[in-house]
C-alpha positions as CSV (number, residue, x, y, z in Angstrom):
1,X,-31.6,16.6,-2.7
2,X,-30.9,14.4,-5.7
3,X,-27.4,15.8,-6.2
4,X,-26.6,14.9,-2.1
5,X,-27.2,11.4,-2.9
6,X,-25.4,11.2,-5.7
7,X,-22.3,12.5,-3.8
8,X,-23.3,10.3,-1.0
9,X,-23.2,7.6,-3.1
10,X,-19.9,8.7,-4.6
11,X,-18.3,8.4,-1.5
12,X,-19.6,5.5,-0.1
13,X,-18.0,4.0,-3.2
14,X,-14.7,5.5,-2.5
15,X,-14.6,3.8,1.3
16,X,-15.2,0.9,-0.5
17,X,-12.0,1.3,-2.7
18,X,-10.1,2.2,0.1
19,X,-10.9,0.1,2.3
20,X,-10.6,-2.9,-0.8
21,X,-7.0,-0.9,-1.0
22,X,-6.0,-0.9,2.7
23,X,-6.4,-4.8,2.5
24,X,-4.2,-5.0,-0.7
25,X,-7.6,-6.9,-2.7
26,X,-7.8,-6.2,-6.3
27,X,-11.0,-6.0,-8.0
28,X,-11.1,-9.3,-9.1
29,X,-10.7,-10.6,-5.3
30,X,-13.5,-8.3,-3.9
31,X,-15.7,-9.4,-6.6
32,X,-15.3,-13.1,-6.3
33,X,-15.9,-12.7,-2.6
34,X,-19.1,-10.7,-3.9
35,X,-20.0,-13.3,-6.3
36,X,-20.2,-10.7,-9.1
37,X,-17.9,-9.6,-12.4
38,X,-15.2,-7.4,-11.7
39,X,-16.7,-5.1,-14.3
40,X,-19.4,-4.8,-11.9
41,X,-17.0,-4.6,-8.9
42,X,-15.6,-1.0,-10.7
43,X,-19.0,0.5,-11.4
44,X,-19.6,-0.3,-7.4
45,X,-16.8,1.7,-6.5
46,X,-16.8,4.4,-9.0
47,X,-20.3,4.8,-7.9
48,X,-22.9,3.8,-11.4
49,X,-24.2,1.1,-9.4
50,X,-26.5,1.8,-6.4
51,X,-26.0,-1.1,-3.6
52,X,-28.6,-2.2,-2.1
53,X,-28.5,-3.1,2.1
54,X,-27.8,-6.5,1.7
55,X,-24.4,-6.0,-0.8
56,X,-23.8,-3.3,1.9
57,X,-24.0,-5.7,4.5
58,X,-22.3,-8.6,2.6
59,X,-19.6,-5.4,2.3
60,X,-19.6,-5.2,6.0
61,X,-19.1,-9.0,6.8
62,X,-16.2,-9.2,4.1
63,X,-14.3,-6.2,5.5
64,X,-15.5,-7.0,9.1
65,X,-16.0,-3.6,10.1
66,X,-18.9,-1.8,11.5
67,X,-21.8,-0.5,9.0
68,X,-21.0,3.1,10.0
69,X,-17.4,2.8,9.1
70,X,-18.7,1.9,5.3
71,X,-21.1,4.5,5.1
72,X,-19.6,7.4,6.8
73,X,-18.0,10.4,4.5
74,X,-14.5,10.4,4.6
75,X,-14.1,7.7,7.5
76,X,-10.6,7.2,8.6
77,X,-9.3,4.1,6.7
78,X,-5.7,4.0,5.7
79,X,-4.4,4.8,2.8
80,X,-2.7,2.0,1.2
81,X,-0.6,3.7,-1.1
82,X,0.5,6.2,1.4
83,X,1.2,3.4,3.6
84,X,3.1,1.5,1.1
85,X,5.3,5.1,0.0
86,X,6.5,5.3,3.5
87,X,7.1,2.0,3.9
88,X,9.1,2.5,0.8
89,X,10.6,5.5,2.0
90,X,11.9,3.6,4.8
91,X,13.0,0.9,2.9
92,X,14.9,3.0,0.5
93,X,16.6,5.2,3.6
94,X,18.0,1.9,4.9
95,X,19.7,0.8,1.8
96,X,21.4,4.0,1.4
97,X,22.7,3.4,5.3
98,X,23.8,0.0,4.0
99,X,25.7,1.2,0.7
100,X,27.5,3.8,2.5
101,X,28.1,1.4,5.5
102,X,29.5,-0.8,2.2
103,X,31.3,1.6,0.5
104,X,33.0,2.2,3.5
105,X,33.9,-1.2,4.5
106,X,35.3,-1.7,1.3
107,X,37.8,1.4,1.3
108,X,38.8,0.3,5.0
109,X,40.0,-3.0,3.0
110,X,41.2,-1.7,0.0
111,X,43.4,0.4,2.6
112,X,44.5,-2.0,4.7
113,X,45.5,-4.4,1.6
114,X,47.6,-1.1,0.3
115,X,49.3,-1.2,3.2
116,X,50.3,-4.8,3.8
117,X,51.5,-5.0,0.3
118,X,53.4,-1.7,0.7
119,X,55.0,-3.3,3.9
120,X,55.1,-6.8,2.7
121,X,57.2,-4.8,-0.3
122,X,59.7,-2.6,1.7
123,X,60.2,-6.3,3.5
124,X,61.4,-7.6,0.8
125,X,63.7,-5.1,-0.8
């Protein structure tokens, strides 16, 4: 029984690091909002501190999500850094486009300047 609450602890700590995550809060934020030290922000979330209802609730208000969503295991918060890779991904996919839309542009021109001074040149002789 002991060894369920400790992993029910566990990951209520890990909701509240990624739900801290999903909003893009460092520890330092979440713990001023808390009113405590960041150090104690980290044991909260790596689970050496027990929270008591009312940080949980506090936890609640500052999130603004329902109680349920905080304590359930493995609740369906996003993942900010997954979020943030395909955003990246994304991102990355379109400058490629771009450079190759570039690249292009710039032959097209380097071509059409070849020929005008190739014409421009039989012109004059």
């Amino acid at each position: 029984m002991l060894e369920q609450n400790e992993s029910y602890k566990n990951e209520v700590a890990k909701n509240i690091k990624q739900l801290r995550l999903s909003k893009g809060w460092t520890q330092e934020f979440l713990a001023k909002k808390l009113h405590i030290s960041t150090a104690a922000c980290s044991k909260i979330e790596n689970g050496y501190i027990d929270i008591n209802v009312s940080r949980l609730i506090e936890l609640r208000d500052i999130f603004q999500i329902n109680m349920k969503d905080l304590l359930l295991v493995n609740p369906r918060v996003p993942d900010a850094f997954n979020t943030l890779k395909s955003q990246i991904k994304d991102r990355e996919q379109e400058i490629v486009s771009l450079q190759k839309l570039l690249i292009s542009l710039h032959e097209e021109i380097k071509n059409r300047t070849n020929l005008q001074n190739s014409a421009a040149a039989n012109n004059a002789a």
